[in-house]
C-alpha positions as CSV (number, residue, x, y, z in Angstrom):
1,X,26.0,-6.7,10.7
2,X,26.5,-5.7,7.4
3,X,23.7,-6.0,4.4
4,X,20.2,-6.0,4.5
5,X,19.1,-5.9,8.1
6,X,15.0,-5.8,7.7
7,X,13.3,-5.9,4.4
8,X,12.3,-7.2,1.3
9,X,14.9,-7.1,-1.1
10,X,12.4,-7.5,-3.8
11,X,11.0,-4.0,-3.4
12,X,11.5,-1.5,-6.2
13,X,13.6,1.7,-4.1
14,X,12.8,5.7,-5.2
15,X,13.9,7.3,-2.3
16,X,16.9,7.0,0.3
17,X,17.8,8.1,3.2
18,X,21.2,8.0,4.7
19,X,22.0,8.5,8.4
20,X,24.3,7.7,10.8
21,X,22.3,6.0,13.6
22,X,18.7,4.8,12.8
23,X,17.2,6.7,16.0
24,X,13.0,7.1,16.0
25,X,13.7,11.0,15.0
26,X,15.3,9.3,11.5
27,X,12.8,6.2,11.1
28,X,9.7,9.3,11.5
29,X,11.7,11.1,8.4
30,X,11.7,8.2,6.5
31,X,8.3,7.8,6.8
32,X,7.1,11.7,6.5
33,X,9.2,11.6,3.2
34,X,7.6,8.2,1.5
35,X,11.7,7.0,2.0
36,X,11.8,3.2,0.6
37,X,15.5,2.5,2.4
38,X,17.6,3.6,4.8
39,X,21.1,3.4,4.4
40,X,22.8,4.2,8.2
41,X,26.4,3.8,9.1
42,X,25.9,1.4,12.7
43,X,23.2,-1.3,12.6
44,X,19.4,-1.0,13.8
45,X,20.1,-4.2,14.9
46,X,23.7,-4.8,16.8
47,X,23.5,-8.0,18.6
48,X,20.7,-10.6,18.9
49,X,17.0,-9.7,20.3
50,X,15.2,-11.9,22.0
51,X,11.5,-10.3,21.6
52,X,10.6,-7.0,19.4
53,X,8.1,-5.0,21.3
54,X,7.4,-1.2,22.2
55,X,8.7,-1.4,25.6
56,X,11.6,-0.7,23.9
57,X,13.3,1.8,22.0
58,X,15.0,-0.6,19.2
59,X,11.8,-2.9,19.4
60,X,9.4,1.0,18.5
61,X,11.7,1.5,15.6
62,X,11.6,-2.1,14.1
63,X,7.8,-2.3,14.8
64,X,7.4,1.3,13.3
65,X,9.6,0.3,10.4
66,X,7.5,-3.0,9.5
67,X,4.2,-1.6,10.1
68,X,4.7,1.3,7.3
69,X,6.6,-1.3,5.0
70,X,9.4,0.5,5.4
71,X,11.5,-2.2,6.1
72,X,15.1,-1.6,3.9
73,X,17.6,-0.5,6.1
74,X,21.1,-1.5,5.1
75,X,24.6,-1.0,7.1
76,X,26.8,0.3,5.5
């Protein structure tokens, strides 16, 4: 899963973070720091989902991602 995982590729970017894993401790910095992308080494997104919801930890990311229109994260 390489490229633009979640996002609008449309959107002007000011601010990056880079991490290794996009864990909820990195997706809250993004969003404490105004971030517009997130650049991570292994993909928010590894294999297929079949629903997005909190119950989750991956589905609390993406959700928390989408809802702050923070939504550029690209594998690297």
């Amino acid at each position: 899963n390489v490229g633009l995982l979640v996002g609008d590729n449309t959107r002007e970017i000011n601010k990056i973070l880079f991490c290794l894993d996009v864990t909820e401790k990195a997706v809250q910095k993004a969003l404490d720091n105004n971030v517009d992308l997130i650049i991570s080494h292994h993909p928010v997104i590894f294999s297929g989902l079949k629903k997005i919801t909190n119950e989750t930890v991956h589905g609390r990311k993406i959700l928390k991602l989408i809802e702050n229109y923070l939504c550029k994260m690209i594998k690297i």
